[in-house]
C-alpha positions as CSV (number, residue, x, y, z in Angstrom):
1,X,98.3,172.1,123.1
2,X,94.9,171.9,124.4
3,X,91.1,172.7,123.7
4,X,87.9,174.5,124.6
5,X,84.9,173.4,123.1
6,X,82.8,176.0,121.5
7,X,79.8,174.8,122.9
8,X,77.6,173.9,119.7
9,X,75.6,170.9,119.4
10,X,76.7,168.0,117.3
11,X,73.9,165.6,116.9
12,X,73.9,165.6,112.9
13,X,74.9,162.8,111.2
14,X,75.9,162.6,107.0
15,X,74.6,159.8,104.7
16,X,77.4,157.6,103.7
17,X,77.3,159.5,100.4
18,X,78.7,162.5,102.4
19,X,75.3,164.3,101.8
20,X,74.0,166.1,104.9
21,X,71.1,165.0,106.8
22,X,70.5,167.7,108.7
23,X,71.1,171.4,109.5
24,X,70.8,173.7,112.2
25,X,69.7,177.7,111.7
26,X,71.6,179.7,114.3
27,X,70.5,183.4,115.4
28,X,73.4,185.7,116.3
29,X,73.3,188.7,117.8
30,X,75.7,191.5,115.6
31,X,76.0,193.6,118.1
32,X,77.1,191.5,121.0
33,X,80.8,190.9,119.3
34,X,83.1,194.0,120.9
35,X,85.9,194.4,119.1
36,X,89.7,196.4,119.7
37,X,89.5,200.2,120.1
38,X,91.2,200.2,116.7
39,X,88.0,199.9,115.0
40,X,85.4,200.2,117.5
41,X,83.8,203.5,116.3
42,X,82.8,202.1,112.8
43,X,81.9,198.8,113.9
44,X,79.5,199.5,116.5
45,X,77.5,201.7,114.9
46,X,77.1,199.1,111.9
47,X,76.0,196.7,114.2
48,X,74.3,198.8,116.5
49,X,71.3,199.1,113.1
50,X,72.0,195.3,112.0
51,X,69.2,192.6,112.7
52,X,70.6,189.6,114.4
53,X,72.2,187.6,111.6
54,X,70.9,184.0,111.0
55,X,73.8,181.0,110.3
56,X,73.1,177.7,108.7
57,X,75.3,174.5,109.9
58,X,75.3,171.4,107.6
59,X,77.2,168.4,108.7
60,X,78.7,166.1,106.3
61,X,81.2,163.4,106.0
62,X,84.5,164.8,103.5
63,X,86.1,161.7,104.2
64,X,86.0,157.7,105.1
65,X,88.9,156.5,105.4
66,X,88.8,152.5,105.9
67,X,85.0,152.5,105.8
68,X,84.9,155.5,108.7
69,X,83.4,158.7,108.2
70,X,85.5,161.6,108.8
71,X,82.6,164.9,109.7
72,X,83.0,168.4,108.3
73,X,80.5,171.1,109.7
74,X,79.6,173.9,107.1
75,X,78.5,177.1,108.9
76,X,77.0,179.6,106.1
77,X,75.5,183.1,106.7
78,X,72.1,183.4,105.2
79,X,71.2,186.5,103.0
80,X,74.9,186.4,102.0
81,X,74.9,185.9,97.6
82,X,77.7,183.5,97.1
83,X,80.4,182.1,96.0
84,X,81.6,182.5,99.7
85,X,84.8,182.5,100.5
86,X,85.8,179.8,103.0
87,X,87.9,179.7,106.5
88,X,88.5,176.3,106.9
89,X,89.5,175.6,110.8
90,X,92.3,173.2,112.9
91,X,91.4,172.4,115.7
92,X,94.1,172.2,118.5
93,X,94.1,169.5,121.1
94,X,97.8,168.0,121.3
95,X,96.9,165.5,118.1
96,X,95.7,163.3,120.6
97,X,92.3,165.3,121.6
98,X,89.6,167.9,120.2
99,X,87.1,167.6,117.6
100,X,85.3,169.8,115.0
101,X,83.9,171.5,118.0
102,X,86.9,172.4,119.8
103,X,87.8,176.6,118.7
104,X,85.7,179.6,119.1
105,X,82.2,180.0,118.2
106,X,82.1,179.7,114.3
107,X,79.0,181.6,113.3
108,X,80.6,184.6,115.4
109,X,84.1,184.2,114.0
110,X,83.8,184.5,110.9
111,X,80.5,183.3,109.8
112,X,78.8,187.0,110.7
113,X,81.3,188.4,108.3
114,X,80.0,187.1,105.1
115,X,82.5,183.6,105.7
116,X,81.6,180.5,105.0
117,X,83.7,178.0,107.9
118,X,84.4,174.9,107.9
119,X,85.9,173.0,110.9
120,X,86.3,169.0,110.6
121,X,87.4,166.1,112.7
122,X,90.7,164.9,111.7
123,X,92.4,161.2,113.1
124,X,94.0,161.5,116.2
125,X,97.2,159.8,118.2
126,X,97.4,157.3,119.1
127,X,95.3,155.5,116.1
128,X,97.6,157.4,113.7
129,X,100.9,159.0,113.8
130,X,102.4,162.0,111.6
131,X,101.9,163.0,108.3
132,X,98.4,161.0,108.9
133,X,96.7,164.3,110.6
134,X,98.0,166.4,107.8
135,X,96.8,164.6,105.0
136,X,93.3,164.6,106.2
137,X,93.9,168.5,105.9
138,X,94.5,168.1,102.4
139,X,91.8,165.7,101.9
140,X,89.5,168.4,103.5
141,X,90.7,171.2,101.4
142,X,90.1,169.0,98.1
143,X,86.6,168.0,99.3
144,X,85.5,171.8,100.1
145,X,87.1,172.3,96.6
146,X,85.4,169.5,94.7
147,X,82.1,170.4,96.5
148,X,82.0,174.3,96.2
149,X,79.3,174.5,93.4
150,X,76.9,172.6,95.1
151,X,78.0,174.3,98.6
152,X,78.3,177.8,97.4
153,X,81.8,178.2,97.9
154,X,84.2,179.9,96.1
155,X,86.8,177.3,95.0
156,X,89.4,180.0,94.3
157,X,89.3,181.6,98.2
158,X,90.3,178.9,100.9
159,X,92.0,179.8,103.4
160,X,93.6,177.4,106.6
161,X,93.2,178.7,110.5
162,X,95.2,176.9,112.7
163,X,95.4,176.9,116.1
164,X,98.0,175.0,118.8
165,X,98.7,171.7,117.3
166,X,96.0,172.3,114.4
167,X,98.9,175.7,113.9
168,X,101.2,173.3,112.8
169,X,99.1,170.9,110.7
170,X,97.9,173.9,108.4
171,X,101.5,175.0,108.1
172,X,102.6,172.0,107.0
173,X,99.7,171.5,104.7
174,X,99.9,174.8,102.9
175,X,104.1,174.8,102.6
176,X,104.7,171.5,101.6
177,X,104.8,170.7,97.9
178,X,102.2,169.0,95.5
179,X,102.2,165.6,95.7
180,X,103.1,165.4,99.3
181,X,100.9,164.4,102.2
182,X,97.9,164.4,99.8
183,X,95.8,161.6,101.6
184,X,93.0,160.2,98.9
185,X,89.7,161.6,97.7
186,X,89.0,164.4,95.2
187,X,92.8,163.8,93.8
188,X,91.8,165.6,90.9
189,X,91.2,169.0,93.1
190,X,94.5,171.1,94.2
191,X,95.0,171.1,98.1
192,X,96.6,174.6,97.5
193,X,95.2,177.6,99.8
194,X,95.4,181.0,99.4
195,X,95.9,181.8,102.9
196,X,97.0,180.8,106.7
197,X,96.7,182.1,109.6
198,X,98.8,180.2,112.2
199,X,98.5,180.5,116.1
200,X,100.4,179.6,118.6
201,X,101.5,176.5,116.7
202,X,104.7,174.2,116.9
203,X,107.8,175.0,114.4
204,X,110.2,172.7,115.2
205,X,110.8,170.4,117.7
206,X,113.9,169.6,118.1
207,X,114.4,173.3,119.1
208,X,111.0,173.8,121.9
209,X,113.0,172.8,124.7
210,X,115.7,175.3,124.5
211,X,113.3,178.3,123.7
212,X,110.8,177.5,126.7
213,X,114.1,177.4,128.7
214,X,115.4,180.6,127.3
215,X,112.1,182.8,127.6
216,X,111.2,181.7,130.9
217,X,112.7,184.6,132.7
218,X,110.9,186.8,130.9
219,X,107.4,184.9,130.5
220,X,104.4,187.8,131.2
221,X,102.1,186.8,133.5
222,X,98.7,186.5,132.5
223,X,97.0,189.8,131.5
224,X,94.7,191.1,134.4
225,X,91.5,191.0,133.2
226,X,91.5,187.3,132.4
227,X,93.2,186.4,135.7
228,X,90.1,185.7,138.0
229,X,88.5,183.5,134.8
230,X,88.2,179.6,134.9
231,X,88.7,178.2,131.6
232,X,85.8,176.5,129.9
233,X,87.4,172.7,129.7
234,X,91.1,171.6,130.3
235,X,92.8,168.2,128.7
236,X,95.6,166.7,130.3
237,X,99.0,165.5,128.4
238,X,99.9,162.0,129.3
239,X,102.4,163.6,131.5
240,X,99.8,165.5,133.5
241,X,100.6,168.8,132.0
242,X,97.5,170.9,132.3
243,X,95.4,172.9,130.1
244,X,97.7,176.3,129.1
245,X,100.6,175.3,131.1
246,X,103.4,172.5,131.9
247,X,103.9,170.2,134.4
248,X,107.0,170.3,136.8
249,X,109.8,169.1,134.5
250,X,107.9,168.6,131.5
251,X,109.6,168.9,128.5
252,X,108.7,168.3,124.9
253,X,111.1,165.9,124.0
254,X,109.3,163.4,126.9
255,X,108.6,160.3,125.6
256,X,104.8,161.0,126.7
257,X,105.1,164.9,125.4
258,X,102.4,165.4,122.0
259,X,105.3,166.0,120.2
260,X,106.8,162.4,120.6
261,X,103.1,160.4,120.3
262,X,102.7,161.9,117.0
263,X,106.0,161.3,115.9
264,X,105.4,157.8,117.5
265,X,108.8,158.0,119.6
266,X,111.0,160.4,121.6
267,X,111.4,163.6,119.9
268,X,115.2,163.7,120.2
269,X,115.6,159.8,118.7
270,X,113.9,160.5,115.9
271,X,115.4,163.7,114.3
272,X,114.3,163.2,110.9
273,X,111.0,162.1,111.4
274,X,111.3,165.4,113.3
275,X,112.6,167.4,110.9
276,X,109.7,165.7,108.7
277,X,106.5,167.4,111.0
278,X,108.4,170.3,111.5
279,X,107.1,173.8,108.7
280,X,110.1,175.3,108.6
281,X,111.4,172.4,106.4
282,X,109.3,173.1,103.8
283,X,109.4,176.6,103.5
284,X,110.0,178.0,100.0
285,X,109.2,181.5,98.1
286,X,106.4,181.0,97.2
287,X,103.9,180.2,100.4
288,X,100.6,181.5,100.8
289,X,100.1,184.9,102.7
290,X,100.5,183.8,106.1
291,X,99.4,185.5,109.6
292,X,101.4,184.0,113.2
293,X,99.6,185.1,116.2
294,X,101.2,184.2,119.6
295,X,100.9,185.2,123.4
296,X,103.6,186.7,125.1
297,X,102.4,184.3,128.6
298,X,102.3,181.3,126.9
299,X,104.5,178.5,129.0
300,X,103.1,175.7,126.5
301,X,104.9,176.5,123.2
302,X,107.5,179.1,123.5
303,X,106.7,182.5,121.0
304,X,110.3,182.1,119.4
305,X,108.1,178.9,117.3
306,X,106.3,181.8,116.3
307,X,109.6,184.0,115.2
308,X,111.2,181.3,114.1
309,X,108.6,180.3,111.0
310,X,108.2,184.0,110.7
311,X,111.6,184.5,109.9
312,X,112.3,181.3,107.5
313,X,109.5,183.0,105.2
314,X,110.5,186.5,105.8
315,X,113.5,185.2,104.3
316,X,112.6,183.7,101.0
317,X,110.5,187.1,100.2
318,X,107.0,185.8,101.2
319,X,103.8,188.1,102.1
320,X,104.4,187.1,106.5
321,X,103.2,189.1,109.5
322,X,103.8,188.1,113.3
323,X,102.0,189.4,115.9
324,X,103.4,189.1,119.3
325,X,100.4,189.6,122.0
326,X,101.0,190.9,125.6
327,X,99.7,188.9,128.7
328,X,98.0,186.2,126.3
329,X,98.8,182.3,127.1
330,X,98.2,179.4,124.9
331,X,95.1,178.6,123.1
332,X,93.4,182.3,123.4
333,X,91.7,181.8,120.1
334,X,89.1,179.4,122.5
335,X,87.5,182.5,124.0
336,X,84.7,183.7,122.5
337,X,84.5,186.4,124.8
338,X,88.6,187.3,124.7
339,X,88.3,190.8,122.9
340,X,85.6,191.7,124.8
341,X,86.6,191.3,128.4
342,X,90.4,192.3,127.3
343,X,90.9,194.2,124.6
344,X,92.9,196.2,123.3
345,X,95.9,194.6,123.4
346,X,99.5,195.3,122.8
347,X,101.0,193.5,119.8
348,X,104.7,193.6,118.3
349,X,103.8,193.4,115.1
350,X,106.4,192.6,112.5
351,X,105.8,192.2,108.6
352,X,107.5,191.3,105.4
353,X,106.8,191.8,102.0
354,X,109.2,190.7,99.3
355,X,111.8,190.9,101.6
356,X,110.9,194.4,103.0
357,X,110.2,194.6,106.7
358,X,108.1,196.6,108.5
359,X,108.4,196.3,112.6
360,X,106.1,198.5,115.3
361,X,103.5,197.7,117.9
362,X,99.8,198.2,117.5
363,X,96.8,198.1,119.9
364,X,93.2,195.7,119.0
365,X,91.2,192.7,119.4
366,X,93.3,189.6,118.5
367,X,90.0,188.2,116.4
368,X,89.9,191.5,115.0
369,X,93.1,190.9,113.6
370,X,92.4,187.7,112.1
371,X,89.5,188.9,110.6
372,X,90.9,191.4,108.7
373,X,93.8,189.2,107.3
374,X,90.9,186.8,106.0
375,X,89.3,189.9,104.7
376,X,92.6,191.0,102.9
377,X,93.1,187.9,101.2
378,X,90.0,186.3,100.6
379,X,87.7,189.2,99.8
């Protein structure tokens, strides 16, 4: 579970207050995004007449916890009459790396599209172990919510994007009940979100080994267009697994793996503090609408995570879709240029609706995708 940074300056800093100091206008071009052949021949023709679009950034602190400020950047579209409707962002990054810089480019995805998004530094391993990490996602969900008058936000339309380990934070956020991993500040706010969209994330750990093992004989190999492509930054495990991929022998149950530094021992000695990070416990009938995106190539977290939390709220009748990529690997949603260079791409695609499944294959851009499940519940 690694990171890419998106490449944006970070040199604001918040009064104590959590006020910002500073922001940054950013000038986008519209008509640089390419998108899936699904909806290329609207798009680009809208964009094609469109200005480029300017962004604003603020940065400000949501948080302090013992006397340290914890950053939140605020990307907003200009021009755009509010409320917004708000995409708040998890970064990846094993829990032990990444900051509020580490995803794709925010004012492209989805700040273009009439989004306000917010992506926030959260307290890593090893200063912190589990449910720490998750209960700065709730903190961060209460601050956008106690702040959206003054932020032009729409306190009624939040929605969580996780991505790698940031997959499995926003999970467990949005599933578990009130009450539960709040963390402190803004207690009188709800942490509840209306929405997730989870990629690529951890499920449960006492069960990764197994699936990597099982779905390595059948692992695609990297689709062909992003062969001959270096990635943009690569973080090491403590076991010297590298960016995307694992180590001879690695296993997620190592006592170095992510998976045991955030549970602050071995994975299999520890099953029920396990079972306590893991989102399928928590899993009820009434989650948020949720969206799981995962690679087909991915040798980092096995895709049947993926089918496996797909599944547990298929089951109890929630709104779930899953969307199996071909020749993707782990962390995809770091490329800004992904749909461009790539797409379309082949999904198996399989959703539920009160218990009613649907199951086919369907060919786009992967930030497409997302964009329109934020559209669908947030707009």
């Amino acid at each position: 579970m690694t990171h890419a940074s998106n490449g944006n300056p970070s040199t604001d800093m918040p009064s104590r207050d959590g006020g910002p100091v500073a922001s940054t206008t950013f000038i986008v071009d519209r008509r640089s995004f390419l998108i899936g052949a699904s909806a290329l021949a609207v798009s680009s023709a809208s964009w094609a007449a469109g200005a480029p679009y300017p962004t604003d950034r603020k940065t400000l602190a949501y948080a302090a916890p013992e006397g340290k400020d914890l950053l939140l950047d605020l990307y907003k579209p200009q021009g755009v009459e509010g409320p917004l409707p708000v995409i708040l962002f998890v970064h990846g990054g094993g829990w032990f790396a990444g900051t509020r810089l580490t995803g794709p480019d925010f004012r492209r995805f989805f700040t273009e599209h009439g989004f306000a998004m917010a992506s926030f530094d959260y307290r890593l391993v090893p200063s912190v172990t589990f449910p720490t990490p998750v209960e700065d996602v709730k903190t961060a969900v209460r601050w956008l919510r106690a702040n959206a008058k003054e932020q032009g936000l729409d306190a009624t339309r939040i929605g969580l994007w996780g991505t790698s380990s940031g997959g499995l934070l926003a999970s467990v956020a949005a599933l578990t009940p009130v009450g539960m991993f709040e963390g402190q500040g803004n207690n009188d706010q709800s942490s509840a979100v209306q929405c997730v969209l989870d990629a690529y994330g951890p499920t449960d750990f006492l069960a990764m080994d197994a699936q990597a093992e099982a779905e390595r004989p059948a692992l695609q190999p990297l689709h062909a267009a992003l062969v001959r492509v270096s990635p943009t930054s690569e973080i090491r495990t403590g076991n010297g697994a590298p960016a995307g991929g694992r180590a001879a022998g690695f296993t997620h149950s190592d006592p170095e793996s992510p998976e045991s530094r955030l549970l602050g021992a071995p994975v299999m000695t520890v099953p029920e503090q396990a079972k306590a990070a893991n989102p399928v416990t928590y899993v009820g009938a009434n989650a948020p609408p949720f969206l799981i995106m995962h690679g087909l190539a991915d040798n980092t977290v096995a895709h049947g995570q993926s089918v496996m939390l797909y599944e547990a709220l298929a089951a109890k009748g929630n709104d779930v879709t899953l969307r199996l990529v071909d020749g993707l690997q782990h962390t995809f949603f770091n490329r800004n240029d992904l749909d461009d260079v790539a797409a379309p791409f082949r999904m198996d695609v399989r959703e539920s609706r009160g218990g009613r499944e649907k199951v086919g294959e369907e060919n786009g851009g992967v930030f497409v995708a997302a964009r329109e499940f934020f559209e669908r519940h947030l707009k």
